[in-house]
N, C-alpha and C positions, 0 to 999 in steps of 0.2 A: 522478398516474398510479397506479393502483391494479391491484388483480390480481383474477382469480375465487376467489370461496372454495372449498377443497374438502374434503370430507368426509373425514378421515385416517382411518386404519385402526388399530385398537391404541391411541388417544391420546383418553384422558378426559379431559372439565373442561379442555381446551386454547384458549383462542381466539388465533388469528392475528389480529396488528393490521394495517391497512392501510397504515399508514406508521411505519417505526419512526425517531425521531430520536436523533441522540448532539450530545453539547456537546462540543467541542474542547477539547484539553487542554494545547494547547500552538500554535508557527507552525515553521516550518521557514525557516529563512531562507538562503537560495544565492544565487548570482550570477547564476543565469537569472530574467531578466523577463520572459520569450512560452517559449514552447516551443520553439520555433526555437534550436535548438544542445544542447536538452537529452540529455544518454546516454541510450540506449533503455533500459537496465538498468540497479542500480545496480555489478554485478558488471565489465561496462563504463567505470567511471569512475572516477578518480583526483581529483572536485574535491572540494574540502572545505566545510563550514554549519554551520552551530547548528541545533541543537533548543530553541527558550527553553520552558519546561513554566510554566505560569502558576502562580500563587502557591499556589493550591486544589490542585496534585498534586504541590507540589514533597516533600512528605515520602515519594511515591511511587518517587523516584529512591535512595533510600539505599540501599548495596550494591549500584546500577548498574555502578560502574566497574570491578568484576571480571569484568566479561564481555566480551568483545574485540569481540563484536556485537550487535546487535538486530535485530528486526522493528520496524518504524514501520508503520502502518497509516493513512492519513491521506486527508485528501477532496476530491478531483478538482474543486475548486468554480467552475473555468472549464467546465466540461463543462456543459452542459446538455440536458436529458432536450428530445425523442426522441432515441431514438440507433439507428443499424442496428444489427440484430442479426447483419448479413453482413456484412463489413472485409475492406479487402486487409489484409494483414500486411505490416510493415516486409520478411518475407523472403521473401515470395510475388506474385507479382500475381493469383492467384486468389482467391475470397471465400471466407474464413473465416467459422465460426459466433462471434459476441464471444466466448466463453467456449473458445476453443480457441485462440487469439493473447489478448497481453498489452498490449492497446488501453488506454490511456485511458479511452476510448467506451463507457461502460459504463451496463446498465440501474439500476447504483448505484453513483456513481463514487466506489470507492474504490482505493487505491491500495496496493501493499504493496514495499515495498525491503527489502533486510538493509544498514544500516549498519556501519561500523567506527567504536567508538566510542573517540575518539582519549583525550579525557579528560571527566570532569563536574564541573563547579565549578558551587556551588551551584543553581540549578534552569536551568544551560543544559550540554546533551551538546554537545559538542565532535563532528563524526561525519567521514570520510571517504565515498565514493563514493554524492555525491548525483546524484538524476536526478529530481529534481523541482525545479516554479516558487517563485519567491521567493514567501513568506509564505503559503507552504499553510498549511491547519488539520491538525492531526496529533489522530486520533481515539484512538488506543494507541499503546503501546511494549512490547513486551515481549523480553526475553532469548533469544538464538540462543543454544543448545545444544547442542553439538553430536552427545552421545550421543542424542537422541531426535532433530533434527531433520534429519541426514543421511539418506537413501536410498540404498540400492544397488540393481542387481536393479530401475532405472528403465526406462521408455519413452518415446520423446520425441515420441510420434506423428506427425502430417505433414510436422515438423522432419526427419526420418529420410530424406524423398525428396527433397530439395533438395540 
């Protein structure tokens, strides 16, 4: 599945690739096997998983464990492309655009949670409130902060009329 190229504005010596790929860095391992029971969010859930980070990023975890949570970023690998770009949403029966609900379903299925990261011993995070399938691929990790990554002064758009 590829895209049209287009001509940017302002951006020399730029080329856009057609397909960009990432190596996984780790699996995520939970108690859900299908989707069927998985929390729609992970702010939703109370189960607990591992992160195992494979051999090649484990130097990457050192001064993890001071941080109470994370971003996981990781790849929807049951999904497969086509995907509507119209979805009911879990709180709607009307059809959303995919990038205005937090589907799955996506034109790049990626995924993103904030874990609580209970503890790290050596290259496996210990995490609380998972909402993904057992032995996802995990593409990043990186540090929730909370001075930079809170919002106030939000909108919740279509969420607001329900």
């Amino acid at each position: 599945m590829g895209f049209t190229k287009r001509k940017v504005k302002n951006i020399k010596s730029r080329n856009f690739p057609e397909e960009i790929c990432f190596k996984p860095i780790g699996i995520i391992y939970t108690p859900f096997k299908s989707m069927a029971g998985v929390p729609r969010q992970s702010s939703l859930s109370e189960v607990e998983g591992t992160i195992e980070i494979f051999e090649d990023f484990q130097d990457g975890l050192k001064d993890l464990e001071g941080f109470s949570h994370i971003y996981c970023l990781y790849h929807f690998d049951l999904i497969k492309p086509p995907v509507p770009l119209l979805s009911r949403s879990f709180s709607s029966s009307e059809k959303k655009g995919v990038f205005a609900i937090r589907t799955p379903f996506r034109p790049n299925p990626i995924g993103l949670s904030i874990f609580e990261v209970i503890n790290v011993k050596r290259n496996v995070i210990h995490i609380k409130g998972v909402d993904a399938i057992d032995r996802t691929p995990v593409l990043d990790i990186k540090p929730y902060v909370s001075e930079f990554d809170v919002r106030f002064h939000t909108k919740n758009g279509w969420l607001n009329s329900i």
